[in-house]
C-alpha positions as CSV (number, residue, x, y, z in Angstrom):
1,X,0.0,0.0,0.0
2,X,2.6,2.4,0.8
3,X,4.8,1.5,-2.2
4,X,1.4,2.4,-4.1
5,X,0.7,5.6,-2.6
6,X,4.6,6.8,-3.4
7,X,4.4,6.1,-6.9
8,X,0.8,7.8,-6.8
9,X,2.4,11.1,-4.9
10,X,5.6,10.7,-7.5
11,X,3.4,10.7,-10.3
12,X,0.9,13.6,-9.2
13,X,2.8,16.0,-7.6
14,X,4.8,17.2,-10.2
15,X,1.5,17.5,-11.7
16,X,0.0,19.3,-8.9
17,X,2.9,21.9,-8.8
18,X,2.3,22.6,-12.4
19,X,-1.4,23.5,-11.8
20,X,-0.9,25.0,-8.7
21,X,1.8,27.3,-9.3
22,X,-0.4,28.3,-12.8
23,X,-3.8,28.4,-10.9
24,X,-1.6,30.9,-8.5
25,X,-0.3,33.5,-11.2
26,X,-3.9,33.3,-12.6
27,X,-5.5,34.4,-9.6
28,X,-3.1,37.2,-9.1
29,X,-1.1,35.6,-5.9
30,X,2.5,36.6,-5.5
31,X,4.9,35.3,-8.3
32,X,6.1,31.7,-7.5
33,X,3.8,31.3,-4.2
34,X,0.8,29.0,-4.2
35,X,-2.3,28.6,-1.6
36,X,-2.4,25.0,0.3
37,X,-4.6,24.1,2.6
38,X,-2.3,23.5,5.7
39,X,-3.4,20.2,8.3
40,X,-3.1,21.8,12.0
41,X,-1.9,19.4,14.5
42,X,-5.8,18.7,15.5
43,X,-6.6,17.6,11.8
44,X,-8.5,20.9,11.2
45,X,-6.8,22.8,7.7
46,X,-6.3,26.6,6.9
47,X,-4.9,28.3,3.8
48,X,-1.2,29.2,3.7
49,X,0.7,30.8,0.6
50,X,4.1,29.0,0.1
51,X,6.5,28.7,-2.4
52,X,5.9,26.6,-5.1
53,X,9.2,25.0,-4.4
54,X,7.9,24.2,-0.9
55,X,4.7,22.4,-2.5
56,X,5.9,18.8,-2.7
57,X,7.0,19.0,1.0
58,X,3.8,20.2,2.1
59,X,1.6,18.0,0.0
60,X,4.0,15.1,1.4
61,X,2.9,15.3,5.4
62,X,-0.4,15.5,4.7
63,X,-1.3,19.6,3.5
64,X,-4.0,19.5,0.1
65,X,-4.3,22.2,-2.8
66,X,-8.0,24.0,-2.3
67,X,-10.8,22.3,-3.9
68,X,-11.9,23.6,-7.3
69,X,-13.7,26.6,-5.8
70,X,-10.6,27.8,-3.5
71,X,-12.1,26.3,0.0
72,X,-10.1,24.1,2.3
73,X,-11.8,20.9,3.6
């Protein structure tokens, strides 16, 4: 299962970065910077603007890009 889910996160995320980091110049956020929804230590999220270079690590422990409408779950 975990071997699975790597492959799935190696596969996606460079995917993910792509969109995200268009999705963020689109919108008009900061060059380079895209919104994640960011998990709290309670398992509650809120939006954060990072790097697009930080992305990968953030999607990695468990943050998620904002659902098509911009809303964190």
């Amino acid at each position: 299962m975990a071997k699975a889910r790597r492959l799935l996160l190696t596969a996606l995320v460079p995917a993910m970065l792509l969109v995200g980091a268009t999705t963020a110049s689109v919108m008009g956020s900061p060059q380079g910077k895209v919104d994640v929804c960011h998990r709290t230590g309670n398992g509650s999220f809120h939006e954060i603007n990072v790097s697009a270079n930080a992305l990968p690590a953030h999607l990695g422990h468990g943050d998620v890009l904002p659902d098509e409408y911009g809303n964190c779950p």
